[in-house]
Backbone as JSON Lines, residues from 0, in Angstrom:
{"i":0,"aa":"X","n":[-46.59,-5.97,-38.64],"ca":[-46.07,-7.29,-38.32],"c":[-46.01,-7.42,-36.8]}
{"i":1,"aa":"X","n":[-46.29,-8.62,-36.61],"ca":[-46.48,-8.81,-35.09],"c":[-44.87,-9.5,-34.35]}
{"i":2,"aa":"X","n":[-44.69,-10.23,-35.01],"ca":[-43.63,-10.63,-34.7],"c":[-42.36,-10.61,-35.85]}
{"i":3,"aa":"X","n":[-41.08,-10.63,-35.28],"ca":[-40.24,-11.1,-36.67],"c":[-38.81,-11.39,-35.51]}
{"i":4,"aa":"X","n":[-37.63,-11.21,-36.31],"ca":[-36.87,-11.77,-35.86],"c":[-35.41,-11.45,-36.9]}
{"i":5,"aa":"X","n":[-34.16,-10.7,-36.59],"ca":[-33.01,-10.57,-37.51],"c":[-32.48,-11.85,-37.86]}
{"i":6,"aa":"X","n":[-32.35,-12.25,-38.91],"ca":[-31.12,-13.48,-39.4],"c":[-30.25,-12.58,-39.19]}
{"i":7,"aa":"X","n":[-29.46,-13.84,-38.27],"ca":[-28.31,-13.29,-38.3],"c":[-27.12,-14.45,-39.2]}
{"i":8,"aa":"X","n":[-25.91,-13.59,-40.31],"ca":[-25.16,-14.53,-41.16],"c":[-25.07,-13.31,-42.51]}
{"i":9,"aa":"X","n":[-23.94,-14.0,-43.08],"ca":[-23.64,-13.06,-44.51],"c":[-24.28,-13.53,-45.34]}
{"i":10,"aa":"X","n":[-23.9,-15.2,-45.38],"ca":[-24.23,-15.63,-46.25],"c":[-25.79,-16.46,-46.35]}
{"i":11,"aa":"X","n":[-26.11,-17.33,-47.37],"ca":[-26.99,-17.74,-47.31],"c":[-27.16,-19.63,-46.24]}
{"i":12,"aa":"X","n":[-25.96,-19.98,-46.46],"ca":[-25.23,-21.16,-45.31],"c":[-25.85,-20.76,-44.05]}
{"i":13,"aa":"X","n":[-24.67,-19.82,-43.29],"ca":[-24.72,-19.08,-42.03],"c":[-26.19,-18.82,-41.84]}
{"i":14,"aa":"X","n":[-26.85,-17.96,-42.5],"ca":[-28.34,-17.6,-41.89],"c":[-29.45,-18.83,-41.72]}
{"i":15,"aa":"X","n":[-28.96,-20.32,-42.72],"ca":[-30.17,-21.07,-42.61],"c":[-29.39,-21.46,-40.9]}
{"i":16,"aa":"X","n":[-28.45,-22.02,-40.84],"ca":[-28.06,-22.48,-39.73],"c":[-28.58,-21.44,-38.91]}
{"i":17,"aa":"X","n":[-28.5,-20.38,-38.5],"ca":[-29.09,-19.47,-37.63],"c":[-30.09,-20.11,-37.34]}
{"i":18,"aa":"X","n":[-31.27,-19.77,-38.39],"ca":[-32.62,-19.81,-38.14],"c":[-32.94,-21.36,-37.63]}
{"i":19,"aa":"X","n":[-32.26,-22.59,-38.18],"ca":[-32.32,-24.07,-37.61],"c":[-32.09,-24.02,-35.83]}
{"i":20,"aa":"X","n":[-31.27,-23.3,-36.08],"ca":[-30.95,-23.18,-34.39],"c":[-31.62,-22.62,-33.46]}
{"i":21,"aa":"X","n":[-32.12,-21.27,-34.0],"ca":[-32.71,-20.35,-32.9],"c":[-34.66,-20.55,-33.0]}
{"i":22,"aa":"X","n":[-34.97,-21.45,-34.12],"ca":[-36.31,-21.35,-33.87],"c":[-36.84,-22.62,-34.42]}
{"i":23,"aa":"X","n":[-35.72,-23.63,-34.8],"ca":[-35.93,-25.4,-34.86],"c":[-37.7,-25.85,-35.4]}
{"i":24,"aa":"X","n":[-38.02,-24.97,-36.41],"ca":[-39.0,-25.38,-37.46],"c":[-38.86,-26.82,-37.76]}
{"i":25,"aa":"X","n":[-40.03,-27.85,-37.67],"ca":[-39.76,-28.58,-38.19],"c":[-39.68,-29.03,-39.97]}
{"i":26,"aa":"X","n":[-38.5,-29.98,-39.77],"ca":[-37.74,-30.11,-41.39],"c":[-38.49,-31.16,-41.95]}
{"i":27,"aa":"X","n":[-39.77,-31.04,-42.78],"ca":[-40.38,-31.81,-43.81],"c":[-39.63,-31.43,-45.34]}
{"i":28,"aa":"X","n":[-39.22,-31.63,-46.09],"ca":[-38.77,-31.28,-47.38],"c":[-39.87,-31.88,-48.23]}
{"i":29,"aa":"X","n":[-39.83,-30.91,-49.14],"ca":[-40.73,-31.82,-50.46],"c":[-41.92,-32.31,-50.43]}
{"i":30,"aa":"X","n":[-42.33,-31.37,-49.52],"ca":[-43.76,-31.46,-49.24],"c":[-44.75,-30.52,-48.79]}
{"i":31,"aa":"X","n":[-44.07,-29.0,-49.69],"ca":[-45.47,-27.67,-49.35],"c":[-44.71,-27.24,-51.22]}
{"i":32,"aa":"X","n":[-46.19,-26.49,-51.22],"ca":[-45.59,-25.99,-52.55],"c":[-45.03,-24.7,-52.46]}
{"i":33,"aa":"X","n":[-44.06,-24.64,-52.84],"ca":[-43.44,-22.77,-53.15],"c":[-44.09,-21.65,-53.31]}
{"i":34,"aa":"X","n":[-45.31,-21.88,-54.27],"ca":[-45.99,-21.06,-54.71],"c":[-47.32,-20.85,-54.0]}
{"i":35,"aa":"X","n":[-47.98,-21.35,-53.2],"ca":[-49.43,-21.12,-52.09],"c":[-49.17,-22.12,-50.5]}
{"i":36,"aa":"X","n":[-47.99,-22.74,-50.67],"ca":[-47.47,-23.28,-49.11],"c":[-48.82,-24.2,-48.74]}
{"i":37,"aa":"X","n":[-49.62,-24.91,-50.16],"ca":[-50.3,-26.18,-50.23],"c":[-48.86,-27.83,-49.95]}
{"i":38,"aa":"X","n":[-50.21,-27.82,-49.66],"ca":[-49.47,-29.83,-49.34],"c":[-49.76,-30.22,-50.94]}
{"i":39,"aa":"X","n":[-48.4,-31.09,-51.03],"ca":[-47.81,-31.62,-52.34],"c":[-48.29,-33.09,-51.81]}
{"i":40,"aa":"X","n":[-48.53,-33.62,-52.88],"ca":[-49.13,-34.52,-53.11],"c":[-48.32,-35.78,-54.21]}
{"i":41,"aa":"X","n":[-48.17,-37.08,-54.2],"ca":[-47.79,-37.44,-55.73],"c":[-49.34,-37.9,-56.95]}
{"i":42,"aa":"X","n":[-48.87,-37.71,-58.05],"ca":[-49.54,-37.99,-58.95],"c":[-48.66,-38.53,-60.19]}
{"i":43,"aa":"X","n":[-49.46,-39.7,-61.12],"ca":[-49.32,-39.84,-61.73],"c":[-48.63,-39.04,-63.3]}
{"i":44,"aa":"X","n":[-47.84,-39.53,-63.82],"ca":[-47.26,-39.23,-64.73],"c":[-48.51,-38.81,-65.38]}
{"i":45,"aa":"X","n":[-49.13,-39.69,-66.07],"ca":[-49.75,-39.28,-67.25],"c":[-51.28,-38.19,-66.71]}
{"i":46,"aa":"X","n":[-50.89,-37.95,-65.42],"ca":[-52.44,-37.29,-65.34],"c":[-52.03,-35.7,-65.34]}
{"i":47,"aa":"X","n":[-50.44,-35.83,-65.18],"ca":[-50.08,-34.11,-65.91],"c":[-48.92,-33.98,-66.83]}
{"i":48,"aa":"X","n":[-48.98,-34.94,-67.58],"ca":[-48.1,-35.01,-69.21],"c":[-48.55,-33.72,-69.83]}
{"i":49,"aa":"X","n":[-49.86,-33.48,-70.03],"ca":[-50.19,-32.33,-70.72],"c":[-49.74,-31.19,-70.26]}
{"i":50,"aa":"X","n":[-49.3,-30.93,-69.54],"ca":[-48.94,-29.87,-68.45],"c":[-46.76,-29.66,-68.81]}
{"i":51,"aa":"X","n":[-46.34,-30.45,-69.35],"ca":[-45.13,-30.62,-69.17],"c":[-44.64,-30.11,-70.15]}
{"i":52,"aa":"X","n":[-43.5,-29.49,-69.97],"ca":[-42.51,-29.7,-71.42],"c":[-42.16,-30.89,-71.89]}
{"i":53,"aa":"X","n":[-41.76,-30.53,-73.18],"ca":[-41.51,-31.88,-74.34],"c":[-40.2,-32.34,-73.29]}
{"i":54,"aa":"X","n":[-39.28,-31.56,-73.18],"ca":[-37.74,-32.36,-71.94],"c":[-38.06,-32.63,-71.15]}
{"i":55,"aa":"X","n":[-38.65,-32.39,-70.27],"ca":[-39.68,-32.96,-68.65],"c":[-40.56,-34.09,-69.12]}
{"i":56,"aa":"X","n":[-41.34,-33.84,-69.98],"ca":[-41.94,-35.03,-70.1],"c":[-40.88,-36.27,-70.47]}
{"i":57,"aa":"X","n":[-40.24,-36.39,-71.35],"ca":[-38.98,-37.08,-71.83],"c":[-38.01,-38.04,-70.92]}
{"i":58,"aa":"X","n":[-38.0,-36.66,-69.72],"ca":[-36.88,-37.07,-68.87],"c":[-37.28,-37.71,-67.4]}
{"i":59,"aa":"X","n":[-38.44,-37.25,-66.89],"ca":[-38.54,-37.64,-65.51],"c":[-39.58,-38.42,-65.27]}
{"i":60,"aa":"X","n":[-39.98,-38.99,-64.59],"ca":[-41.2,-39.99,-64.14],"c":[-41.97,-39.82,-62.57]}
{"i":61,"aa":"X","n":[-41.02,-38.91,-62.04],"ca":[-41.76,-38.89,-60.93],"c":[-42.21,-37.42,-60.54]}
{"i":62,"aa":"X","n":[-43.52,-37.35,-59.94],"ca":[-44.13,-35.95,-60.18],"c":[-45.1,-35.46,-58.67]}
{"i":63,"aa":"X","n":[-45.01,-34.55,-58.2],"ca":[-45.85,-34.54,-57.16],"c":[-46.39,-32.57,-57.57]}
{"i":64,"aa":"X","n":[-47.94,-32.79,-57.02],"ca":[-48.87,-31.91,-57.49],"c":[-49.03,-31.11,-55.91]}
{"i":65,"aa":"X","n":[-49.34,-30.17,-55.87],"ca":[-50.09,-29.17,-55.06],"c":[-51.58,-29.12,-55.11]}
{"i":66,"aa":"X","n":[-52.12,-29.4,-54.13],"ca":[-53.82,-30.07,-53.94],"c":[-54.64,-28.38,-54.11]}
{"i":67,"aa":"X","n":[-53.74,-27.44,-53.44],"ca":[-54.56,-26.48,-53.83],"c":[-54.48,-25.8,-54.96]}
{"i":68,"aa":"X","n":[-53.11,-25.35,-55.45],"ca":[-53.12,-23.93,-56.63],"c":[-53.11,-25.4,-57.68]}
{"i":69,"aa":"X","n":[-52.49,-26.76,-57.83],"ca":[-52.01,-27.4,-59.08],"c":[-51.21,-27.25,-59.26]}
{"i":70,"aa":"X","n":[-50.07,-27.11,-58.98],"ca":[-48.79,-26.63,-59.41],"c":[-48.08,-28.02,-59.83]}
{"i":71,"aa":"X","n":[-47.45,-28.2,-60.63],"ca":[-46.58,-29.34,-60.36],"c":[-45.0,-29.51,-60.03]}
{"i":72,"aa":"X","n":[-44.55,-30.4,-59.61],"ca":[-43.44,-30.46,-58.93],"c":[-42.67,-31.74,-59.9]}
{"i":73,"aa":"X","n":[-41.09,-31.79,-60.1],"ca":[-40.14,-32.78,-60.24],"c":[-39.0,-32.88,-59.65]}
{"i":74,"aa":"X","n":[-38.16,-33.41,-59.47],"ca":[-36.65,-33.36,-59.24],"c":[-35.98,-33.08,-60.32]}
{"i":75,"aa":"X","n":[-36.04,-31.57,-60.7],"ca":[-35.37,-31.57,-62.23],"c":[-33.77,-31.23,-61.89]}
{"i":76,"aa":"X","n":[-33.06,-30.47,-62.43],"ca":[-31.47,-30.24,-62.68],"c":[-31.26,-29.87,-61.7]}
{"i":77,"aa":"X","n":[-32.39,-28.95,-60.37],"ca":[-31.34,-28.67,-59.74],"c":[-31.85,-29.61,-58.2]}
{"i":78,"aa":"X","n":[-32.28,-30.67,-58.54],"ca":[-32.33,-31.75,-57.56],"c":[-31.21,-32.0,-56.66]}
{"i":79,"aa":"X","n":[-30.24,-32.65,-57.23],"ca":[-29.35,-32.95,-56.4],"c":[-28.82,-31.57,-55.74]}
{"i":80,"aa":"X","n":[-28.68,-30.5,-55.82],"ca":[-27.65,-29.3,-54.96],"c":[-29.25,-28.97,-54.28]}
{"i":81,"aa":"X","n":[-30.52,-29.32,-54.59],"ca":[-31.1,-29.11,-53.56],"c":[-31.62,-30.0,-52.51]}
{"i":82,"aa":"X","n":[-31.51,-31.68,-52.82],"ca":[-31.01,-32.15,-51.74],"c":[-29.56,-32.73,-50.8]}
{"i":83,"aa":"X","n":[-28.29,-31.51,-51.12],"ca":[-27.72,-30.88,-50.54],"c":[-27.93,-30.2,-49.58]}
{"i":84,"aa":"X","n":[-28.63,-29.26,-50.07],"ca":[-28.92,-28.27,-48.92],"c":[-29.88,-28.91,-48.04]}
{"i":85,"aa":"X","n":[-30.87,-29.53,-48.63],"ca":[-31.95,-29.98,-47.27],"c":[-30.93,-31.32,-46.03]}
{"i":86,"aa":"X","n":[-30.11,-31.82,-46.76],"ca":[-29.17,-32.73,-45.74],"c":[-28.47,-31.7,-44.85]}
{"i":87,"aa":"X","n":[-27.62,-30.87,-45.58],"ca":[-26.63,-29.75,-44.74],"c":[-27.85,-29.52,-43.57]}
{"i":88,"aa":"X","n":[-29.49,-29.38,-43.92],"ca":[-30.32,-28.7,-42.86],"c":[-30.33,-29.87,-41.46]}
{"i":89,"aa":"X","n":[-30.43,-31.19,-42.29],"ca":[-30.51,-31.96,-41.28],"c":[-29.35,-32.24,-40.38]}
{"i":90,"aa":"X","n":[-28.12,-32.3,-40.7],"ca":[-27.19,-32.65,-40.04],"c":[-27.45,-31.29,-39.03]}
{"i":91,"aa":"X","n":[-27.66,-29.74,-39.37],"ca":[-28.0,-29.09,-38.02],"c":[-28.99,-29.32,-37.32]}
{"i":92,"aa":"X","n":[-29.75,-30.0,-37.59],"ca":[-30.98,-30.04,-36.43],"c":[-30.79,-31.37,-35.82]}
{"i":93,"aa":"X","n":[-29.74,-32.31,-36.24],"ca":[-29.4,-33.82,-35.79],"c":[-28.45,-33.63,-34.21]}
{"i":94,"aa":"X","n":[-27.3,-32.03,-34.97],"ca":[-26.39,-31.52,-34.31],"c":[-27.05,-31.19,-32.88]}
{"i":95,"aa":"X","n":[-28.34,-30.37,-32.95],"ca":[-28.67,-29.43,-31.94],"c":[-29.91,-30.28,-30.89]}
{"i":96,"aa":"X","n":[-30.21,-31.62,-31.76],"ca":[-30.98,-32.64,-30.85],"c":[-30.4,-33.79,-29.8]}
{"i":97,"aa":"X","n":[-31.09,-33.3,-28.37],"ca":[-30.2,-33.89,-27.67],"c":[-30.25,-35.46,-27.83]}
{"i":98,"aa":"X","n":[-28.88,-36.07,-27.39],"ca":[-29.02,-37.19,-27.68],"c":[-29.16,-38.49,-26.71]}
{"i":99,"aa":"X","n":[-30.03,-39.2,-26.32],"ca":[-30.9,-39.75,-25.5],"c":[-29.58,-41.45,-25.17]}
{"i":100,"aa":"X","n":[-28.93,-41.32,-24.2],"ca":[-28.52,-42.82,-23.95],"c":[-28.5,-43.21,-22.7]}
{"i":101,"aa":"X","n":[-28.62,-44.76,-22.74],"ca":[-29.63,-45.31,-21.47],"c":[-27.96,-46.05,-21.03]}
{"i":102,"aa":"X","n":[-27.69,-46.15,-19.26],"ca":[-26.34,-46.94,-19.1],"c":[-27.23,-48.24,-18.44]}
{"i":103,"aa":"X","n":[-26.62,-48.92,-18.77],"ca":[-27.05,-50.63,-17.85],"c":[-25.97,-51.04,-17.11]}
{"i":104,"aa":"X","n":[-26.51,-51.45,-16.23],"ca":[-25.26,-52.35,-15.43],"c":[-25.29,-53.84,-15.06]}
């Protein structure tokens, strides 16, 4: 490895804030896939129904695909606590951006 870098933090909170701070990646959410770090894409419901469970299919309507592996993507159950966490990310990088004001006279 050429480069790396300690998180520093106990928890899993503490260390994202670390890393927001000390190396200010920019924050796209919901848009690489987990599984090959392809660009997500949206697609149509019915062009990966076949692909779904009988409860996924049932329950959700909105769907975004991975252009390279196919993977598919929803906002399933644990949607909301995970856009939690991606807000908690933004309010630190909102925190640590300076903030630009003009005086007039």
């Amino acid at each position: 490895m050429r480069f790396g870098a300690y998180v520093r933090g106990a928890d899993p909170d503490s260390q994202l804030r670390d890393v927001l701070d000390r190396f200010a990646p920019p924050l796209r959410p919901w848009t690489r896939c987990t599984a090959c770090n392809g660009m997500l894409e949206p697609v149509a419901k019915n062009e990966v129904e076949h692909l779904l469970r009988p409860g996924t299919r049932r329950t959700y309507e909105v769907f975004a695909r991975c252009r390279s592996c196919g993977k598919v993507y929803w906002r399933g159950a644990h949607g909301r606590r995970l856009a939690t966490l991606v807000e908690s990310a933004r309010r630190v990088v909102d925190a640590r951006s300076p903030v630009c004001t003009m005086r007039t006279r």
